[in-house]
NUPA-886096 format. One record per residue (C-alpha): residue number from 1; x, y, z. Coordinates in steps of 0.1 Angstrom, whole numbers, plus 5000, padded with zeros to 4 digits. Layout:
<rs>
   nr    xx    yy    zz
  NUM     X     Y     Z
...
</rs>
This chain:
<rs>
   nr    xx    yy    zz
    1  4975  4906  5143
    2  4964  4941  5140
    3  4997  4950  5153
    4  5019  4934  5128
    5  5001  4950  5102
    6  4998  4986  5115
    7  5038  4981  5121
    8  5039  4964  5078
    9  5022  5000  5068
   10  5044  5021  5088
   11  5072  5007  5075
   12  5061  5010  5037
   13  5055  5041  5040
   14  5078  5059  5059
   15  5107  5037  5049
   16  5115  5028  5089
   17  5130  4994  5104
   18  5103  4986  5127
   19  5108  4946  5143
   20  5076  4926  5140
   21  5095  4899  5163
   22  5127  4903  5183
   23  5127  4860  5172
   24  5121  4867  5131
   25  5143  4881  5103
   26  5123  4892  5075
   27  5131  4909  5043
   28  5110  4940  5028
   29  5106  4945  4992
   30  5088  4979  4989
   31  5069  4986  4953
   32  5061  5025  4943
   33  5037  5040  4922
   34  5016  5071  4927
   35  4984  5063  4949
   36  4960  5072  4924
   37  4976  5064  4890
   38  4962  5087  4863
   39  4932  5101  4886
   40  4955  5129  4899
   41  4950  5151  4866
   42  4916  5130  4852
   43  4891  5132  4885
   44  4869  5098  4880
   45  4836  5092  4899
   46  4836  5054  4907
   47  4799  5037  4901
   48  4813  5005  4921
   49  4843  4987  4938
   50  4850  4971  4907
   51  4858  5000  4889
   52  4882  5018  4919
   53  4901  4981  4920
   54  4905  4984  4881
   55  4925  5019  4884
   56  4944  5007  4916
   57  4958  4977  4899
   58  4962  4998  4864
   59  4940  4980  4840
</rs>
């Protein structure tokens, strides 16, 4: 399992065709965004998960 999803990564982030399964088709719809939305220019100490899962999803 650890495989498919090490394989998933690599192919969202450096954009390559990587085949989970000779046996499977499967279609790839890759989202952007910066990796840390607004904390690039305003540097944020997180008190709790909570908080870091707040900025990741942009709320």
């Amino acid at each position: 399992l650890n495989v498919v999803a090490d394989k998933l990564v690599v192919l969202g982030s450096r954009f390559e065709n990587y085949t989970i399964s000779p046996y499977c088709d499967y279609n790839v719809e890759v989202l952007t965004r910066p990796d840390v939305l607004d904390n690039v220019k305003h540097w944020q100490v997180f008190k709790n998960d909570a908080q870091v899962l707040r900025l990741l999803q942009n709320q």
